[in-house]
RONU-346344 format. One line per field, with one value per residue (C-alpha): residue number from 1; z, x, y negated; residue in one letter. Coordinates in nm, 2 decimals, padded with zeros to 4 digits. Last residue first. Example, Ala and Ser with C-alpha at 12.3 -4.5 7.8 and 13.67 -1.06 7.14 Angstrom:
seq: (2:1)
zz: (00.71:00.78)
xx: (01.37:01.23)
yy: (00.11:00.45)
type: (S:A)
//
This chain:
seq: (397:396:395:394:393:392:391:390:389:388:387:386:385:384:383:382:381:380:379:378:377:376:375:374:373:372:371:370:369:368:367:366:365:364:363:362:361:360:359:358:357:356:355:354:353:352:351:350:349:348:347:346:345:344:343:342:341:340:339:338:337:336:335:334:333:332:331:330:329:328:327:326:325:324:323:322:321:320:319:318:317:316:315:314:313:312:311:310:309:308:307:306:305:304:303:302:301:300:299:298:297:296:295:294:293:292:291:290:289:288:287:286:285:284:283:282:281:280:279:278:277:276:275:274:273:272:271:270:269:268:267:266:265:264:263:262:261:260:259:258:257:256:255:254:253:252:251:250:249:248:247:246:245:244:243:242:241:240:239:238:237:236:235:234:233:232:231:230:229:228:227:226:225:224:223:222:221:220:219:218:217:216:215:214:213:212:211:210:209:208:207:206:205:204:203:202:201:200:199:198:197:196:195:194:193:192:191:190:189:188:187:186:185:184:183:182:181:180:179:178:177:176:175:174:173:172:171:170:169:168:167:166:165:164:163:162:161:160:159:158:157:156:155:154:153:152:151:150:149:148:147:146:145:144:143:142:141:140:139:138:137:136:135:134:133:132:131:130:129:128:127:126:125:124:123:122:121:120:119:118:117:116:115:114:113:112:111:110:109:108:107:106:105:104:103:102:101:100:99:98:97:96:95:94:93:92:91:90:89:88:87:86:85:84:83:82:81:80:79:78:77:76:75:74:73:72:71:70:69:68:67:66:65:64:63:62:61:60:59:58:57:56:55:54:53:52:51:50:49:48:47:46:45:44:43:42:41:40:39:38:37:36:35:34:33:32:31:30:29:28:27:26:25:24:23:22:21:20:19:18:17:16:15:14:13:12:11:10:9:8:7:6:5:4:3:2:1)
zz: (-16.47:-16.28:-15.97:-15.92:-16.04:-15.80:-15.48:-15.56:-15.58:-15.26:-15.06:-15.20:-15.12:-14.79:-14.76:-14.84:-14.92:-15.14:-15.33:-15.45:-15.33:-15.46:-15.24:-15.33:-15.67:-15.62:-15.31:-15.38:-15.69:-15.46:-15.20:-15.53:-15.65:-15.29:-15.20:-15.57:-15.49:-15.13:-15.29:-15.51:-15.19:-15.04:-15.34:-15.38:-14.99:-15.08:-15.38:-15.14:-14.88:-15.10:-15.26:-14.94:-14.81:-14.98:-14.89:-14.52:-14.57:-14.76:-14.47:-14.17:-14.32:-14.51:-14.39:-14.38:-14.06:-13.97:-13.63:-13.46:-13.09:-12.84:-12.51:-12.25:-12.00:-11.97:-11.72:-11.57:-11.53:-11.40:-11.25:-11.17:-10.85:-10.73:-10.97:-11.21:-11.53:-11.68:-11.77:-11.96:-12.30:-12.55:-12.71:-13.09:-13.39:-13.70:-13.65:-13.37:-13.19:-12.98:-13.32:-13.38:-13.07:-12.73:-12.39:-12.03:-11.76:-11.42:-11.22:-10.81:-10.66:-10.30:-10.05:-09.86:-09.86:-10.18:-10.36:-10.60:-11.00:-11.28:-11.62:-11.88:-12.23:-12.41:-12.80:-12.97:-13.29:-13.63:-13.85:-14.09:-13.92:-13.87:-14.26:-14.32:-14.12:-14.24:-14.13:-14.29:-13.95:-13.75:-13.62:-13.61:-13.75:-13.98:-13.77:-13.64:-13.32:-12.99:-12.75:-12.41:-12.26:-11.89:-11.65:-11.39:-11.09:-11.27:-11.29:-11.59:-11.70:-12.05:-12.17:-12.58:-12.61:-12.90:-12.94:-12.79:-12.96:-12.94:-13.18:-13.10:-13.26:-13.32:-13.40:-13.69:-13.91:-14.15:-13.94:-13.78:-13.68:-13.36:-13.29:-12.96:-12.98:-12.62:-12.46:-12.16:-11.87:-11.61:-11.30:-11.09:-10.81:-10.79:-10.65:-10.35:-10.45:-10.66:-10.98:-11.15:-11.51:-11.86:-12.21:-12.49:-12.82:-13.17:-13.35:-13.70:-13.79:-13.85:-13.51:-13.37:-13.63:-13.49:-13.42:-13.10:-12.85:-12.64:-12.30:-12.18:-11.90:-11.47:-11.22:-10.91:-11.00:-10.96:-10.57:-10.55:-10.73:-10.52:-10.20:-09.89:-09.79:-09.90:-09.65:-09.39:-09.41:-09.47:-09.14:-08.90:-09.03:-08.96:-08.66:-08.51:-08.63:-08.47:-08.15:-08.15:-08.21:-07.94:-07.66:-07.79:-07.76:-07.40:-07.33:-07.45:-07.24:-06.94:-06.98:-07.02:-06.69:-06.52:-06.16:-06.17:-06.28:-06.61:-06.59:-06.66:-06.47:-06.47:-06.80:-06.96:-07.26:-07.42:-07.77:-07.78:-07.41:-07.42:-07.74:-07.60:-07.27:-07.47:-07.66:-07.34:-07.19:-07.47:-07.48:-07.12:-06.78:-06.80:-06.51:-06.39:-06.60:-06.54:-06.25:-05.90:-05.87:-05.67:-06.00:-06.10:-06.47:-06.68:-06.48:-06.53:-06.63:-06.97:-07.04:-06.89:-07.14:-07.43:-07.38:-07.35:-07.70:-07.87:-07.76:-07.93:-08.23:-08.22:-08.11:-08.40:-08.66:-08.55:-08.62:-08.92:-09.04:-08.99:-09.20:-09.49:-09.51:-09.46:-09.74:-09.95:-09.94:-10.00:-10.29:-10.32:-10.39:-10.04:-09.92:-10.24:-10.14:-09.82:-09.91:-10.12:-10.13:-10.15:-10.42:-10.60:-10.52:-10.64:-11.08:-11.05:-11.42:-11.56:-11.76:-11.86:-11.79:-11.83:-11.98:-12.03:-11.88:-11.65:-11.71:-11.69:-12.03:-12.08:-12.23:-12.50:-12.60:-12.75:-13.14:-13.28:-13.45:-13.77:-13.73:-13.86:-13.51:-13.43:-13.08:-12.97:-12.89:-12.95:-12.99:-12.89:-13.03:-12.79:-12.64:-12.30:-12.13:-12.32:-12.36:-12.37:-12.51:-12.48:-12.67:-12.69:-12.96:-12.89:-12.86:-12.51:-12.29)
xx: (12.53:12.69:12.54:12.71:13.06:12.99:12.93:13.29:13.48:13.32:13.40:13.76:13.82:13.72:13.91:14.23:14.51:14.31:14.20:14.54:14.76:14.85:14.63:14.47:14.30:14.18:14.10:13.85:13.73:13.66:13.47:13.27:13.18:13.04:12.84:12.68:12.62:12.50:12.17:12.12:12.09:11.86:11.66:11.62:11.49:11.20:11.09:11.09:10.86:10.64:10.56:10.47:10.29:09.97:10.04:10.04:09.72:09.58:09.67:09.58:09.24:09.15:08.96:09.27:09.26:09.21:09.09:08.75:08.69:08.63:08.44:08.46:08.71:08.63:08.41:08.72:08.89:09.25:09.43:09.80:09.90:10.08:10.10:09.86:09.93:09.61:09.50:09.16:09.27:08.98:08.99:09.11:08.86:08.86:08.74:08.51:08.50:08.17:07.95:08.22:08.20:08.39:08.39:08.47:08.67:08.79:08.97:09.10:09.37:09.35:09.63:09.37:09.46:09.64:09.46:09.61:09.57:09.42:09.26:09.07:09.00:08.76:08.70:08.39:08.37:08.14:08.26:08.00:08.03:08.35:08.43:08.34:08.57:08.85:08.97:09.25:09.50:09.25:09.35:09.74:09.97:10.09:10.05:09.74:09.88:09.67:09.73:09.58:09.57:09.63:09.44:09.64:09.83:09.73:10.09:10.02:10.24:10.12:10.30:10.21:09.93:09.96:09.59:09.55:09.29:08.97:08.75:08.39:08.20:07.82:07.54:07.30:07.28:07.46:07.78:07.85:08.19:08.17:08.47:08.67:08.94:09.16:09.31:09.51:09.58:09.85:09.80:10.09:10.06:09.67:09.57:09.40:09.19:08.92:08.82:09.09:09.10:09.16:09.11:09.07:09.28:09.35:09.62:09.72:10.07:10.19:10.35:09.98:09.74:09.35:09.10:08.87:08.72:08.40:08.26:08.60:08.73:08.67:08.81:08.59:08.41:08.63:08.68:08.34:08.41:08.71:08.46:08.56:08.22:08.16:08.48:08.33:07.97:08.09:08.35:08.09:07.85:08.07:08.23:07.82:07.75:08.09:08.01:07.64:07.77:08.01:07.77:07.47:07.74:07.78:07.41:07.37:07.59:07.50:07.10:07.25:07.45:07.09:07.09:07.33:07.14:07.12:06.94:06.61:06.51:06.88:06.87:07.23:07.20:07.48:07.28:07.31:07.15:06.91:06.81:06.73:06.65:06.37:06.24:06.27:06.03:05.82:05.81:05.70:05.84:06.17:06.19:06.56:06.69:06.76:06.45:06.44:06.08:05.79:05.65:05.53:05.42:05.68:05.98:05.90:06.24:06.14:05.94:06.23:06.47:06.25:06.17:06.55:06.57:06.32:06.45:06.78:06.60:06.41:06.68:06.93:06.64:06.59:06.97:07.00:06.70:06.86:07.18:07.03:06.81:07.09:07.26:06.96:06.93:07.32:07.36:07.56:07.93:08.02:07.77:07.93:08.25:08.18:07.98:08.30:08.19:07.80:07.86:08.05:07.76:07.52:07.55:07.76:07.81:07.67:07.35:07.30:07.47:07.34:07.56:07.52:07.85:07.93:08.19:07.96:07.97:07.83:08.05:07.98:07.71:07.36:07.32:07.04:06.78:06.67:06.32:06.03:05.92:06.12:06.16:06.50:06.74:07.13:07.36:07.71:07.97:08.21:07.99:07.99:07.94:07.61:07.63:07.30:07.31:06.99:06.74:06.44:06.30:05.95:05.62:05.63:05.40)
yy: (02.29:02.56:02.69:03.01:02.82:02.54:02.72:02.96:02.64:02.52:02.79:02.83:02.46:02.49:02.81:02.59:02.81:03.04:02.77:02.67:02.36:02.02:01.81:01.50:01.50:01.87:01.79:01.53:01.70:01.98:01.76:01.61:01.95:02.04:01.74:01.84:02.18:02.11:01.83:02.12:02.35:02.09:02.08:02.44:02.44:02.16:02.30:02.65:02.51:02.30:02.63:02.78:02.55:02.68:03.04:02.95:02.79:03.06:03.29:03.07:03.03:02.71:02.39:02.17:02.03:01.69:01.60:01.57:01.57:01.77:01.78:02.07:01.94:01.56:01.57:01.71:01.42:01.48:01.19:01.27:01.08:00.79:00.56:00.68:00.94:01.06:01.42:01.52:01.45:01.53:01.92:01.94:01.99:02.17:02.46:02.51:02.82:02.94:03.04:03.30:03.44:03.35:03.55:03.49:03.59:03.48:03.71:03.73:03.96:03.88:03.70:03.58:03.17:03.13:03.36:03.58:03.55:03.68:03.51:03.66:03.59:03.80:03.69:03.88:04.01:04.01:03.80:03.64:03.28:03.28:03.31:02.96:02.79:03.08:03.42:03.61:03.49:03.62:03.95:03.77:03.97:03.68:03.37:03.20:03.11:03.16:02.88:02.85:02.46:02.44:02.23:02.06:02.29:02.58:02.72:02.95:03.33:03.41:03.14:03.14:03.40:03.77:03.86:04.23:04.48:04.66:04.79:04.85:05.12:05.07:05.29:05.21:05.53:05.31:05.26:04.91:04.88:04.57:04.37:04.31:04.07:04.05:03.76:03.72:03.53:03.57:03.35:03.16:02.89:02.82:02.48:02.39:02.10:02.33:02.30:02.47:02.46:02.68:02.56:02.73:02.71:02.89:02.75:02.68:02.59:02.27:02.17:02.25:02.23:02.27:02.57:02.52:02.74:02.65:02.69:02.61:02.82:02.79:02.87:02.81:03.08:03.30:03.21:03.29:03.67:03.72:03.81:03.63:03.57:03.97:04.13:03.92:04.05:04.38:04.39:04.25:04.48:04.79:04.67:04.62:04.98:05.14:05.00:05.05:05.47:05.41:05.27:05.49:05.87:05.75:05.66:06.05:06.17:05.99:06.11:06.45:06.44:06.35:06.25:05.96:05.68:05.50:05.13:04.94:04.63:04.46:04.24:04.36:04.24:04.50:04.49:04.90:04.91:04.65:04.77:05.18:05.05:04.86:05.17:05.38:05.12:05.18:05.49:05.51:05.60:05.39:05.23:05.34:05.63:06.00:05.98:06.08:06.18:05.93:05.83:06.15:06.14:05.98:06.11:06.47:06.53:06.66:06.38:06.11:06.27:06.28:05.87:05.87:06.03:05.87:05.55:05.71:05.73:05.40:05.19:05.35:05.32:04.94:04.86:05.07:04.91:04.52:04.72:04.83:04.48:04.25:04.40:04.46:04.09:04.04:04.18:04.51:04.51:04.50:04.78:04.99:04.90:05.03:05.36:05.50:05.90:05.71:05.53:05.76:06.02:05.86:05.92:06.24:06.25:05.91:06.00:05.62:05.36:04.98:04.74:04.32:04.25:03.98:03.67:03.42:03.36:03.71:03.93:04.19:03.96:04.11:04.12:03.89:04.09:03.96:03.89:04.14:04.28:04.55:04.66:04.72:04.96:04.91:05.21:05.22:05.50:05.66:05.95:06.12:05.79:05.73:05.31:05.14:04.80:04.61:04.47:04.29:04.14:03.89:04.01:03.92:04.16)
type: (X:X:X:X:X:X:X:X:X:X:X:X:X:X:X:X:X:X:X:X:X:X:X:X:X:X:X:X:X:X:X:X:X:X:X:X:X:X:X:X:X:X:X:X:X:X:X:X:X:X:X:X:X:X:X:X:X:X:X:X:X:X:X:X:X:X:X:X:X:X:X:X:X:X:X:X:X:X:X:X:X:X:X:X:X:X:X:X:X:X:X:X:X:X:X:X:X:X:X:X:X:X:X:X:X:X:X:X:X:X:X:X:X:X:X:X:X:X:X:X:X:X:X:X:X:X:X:X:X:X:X:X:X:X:X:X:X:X:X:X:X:X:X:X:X:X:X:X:X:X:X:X:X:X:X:X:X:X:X:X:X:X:X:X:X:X:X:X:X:X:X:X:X:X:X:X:X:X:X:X:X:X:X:X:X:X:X:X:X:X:X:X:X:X:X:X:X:X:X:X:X:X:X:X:X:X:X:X:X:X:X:X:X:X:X:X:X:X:X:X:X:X:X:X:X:X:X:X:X:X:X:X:X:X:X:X:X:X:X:X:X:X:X:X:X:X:X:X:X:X:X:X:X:X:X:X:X:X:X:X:X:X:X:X:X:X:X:X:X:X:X:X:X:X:X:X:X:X:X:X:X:X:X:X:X:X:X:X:X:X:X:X:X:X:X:X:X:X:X:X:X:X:X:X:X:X:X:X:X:X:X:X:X:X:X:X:X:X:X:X:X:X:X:X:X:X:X:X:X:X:X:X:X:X:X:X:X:X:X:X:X:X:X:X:X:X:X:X:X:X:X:X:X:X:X:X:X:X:X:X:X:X:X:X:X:X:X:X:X:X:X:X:X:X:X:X:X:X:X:X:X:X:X:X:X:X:X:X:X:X:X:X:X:X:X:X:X)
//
């Protein structure tokens, strides 16, 4: 057995706290994903109340959900338990009739003296193949009821599978995959404020129409006697609402308010928290709600760097390279959080505002010179003159 850690998150569902298991072996243990890339979750539940019977109260979803091995083996036995059963049954039916050991007596069925031959009614029968040999007669009302009851019972198998096994090729989850974020977040200035950014792309030709996506910061509490409580809580997204026509670029502004906005390049690393982003939208050919999702930790954002440009403008078409979609490229950022960088502009913010006003006074003294020289009136008949009267005498100097 591998000597290395493993762990896994077990949630108790009558608890709130997480716990992670693990076998110790003198290496820092490295703390599971909330979120796979992928979009799946690591969790195994334990002491669900009424752990099968929600399966079983909504068996079709549960055949949909299921993979599609055990699929086609659930419903191949159904088929050969249904021929076996009622083979027994027309097999039982020829045994109480006498059919199997006097040849010469009207039998309930045609030929069918053996199990065997009931076995092969019994398929022939339910698979409708119609060979001719074997067949119901008229002697036995029981014989009719119970072909009856086969017909509709091989009915309502057959619309069954046929209903599974299109309800899983048109599954949402291979559409999602054909959507597609960044395997990678990145941290640059966008119109002088710091931004968080992933990228989000349609690989396919028919393009989606509308999607909302959304981000959500889940961090980890760690509490001395080891569990774990996760926090959860919404990051504020510019356009919410995406055509996906061409691959769309997510912003997240550092701004006061902002989970992050306290966070710089070398703070990531320490943080404990995971980014989800999701994305969901209909299909355009089945009408179904579909979602993409994936996660971003610390080590997935890079500060400092902005993504390459993906879209090109042709003659006739916009030319979208998407082996361009996860690279990025340096840019210069100051390598301060949100807050200190905010707090460094500042300054250079209000020099610049006191100069303006200054730059008002003195437009201001020279208009009232100007209509002091020209018009023989008070300041209360010209409120432009009032205005800047009053401006001049706050600002006296």
């Amino acid at each position: 057995m591998s000597s290395e850690t493993e762990a896994q998150i077990i949630i108790d569902t009558c608890h709130t706290t997480i716990h992670t298991l693990g076998r110790q072996n003198g290496t820092k243990d490295k703390r599971l994903r909330y979120m796979e890339k992928d979009g799946r979750f690591p969790v195994v539940f334990q002491k669900a109340p009424g752990e099968w019977s929600p399966y079983l109260m909504d068996i079709f979803t549960t055949l949909v959900e299921i993979r599609w091995r055990v699929m086609l083996l659930v419903f191949s036995l159904s088929y050969i338990v249904s021929w076996l059963f009622f083979g027994f049954c027309y097999w039982l039916i020829a045994f109480v009739n006498k059919d199997t050991d006097n040849p010469d007596s009207k039998p309930c069925v045609e030929n069918v003296r053996s199990f065997t031959a009931a076995f092969l009614f019994s398929l022939e029968t339910q698979a409708t193949i119609g060979y001719g040999f074997r067949g119901m007669t008229e002697n036995c009302m029981v014989a009719i009821i119970v072909v009856t009851i086969h017909d509709v019972l091989s009915c309502f198998i057959d619309t069954i599978v046929i209903g599974i096994a299109v309800a899983k090729m048109a599954s949402a989850r291979k559409r999602a995959q054909t959507v597609g974020f960044s395997s990678c977040a990145v941290v640059n200035l966008r119109n002088g404020v710091l931004c968080l950014l992933w990228r989000l792309g349609d690989f396919r030709g028919n393009h989606i129409l509308e999607g909302t996506a959304r981000a959500q910061l889940v961090r980890y509490v760690r509490h001395p006697l080891g569990s774990i409580k996760m926090l959860y809580e919404d990051l504020d997204i510019e356009s919410r609402d995406i055509i996906l026509a061409t691959p769309a670029t997510i912003i997240h502004k550092l701004k006061p308010g902002s989970p992050l906005y306290s966070l710089g390049p070398d703070d990531l690393l320490e943080e404990d928290f995971e980014l989800v982003v999701s994305f969901t939208y209909p299909g355009d050919s089945t009408g179904m709600l579909h979602q993409t999702r994936t996660s971003y930790t610390p080590a997935d954002i890079r500060w400092g760097q902005r993504f390459q440009d993906m879209l090109k403008v042709g003659k006739k078409h916009y030319k979208v390279d998407y082996a361009l979609f996860n690279e990025t490229m340096w840019v210069q950022v100051p390598m301060l959080s949100a807050e200190e960088y905010d707090r460094g502009r500042a300054p250079v913010e209000d020099s610049q505002s006191q100069s303006t006003l200054l730059n008002s006074v003195s437009i201001c003294r020279n208009e009232l010179s100007l209509i002091s020289n020209t018009h023989c009136i008070s300041v209360h008949e010209n409120p432009k003159k009032h205005f800047c009267s009053v401006l001049v005498r706050h600002f006296a100097y």
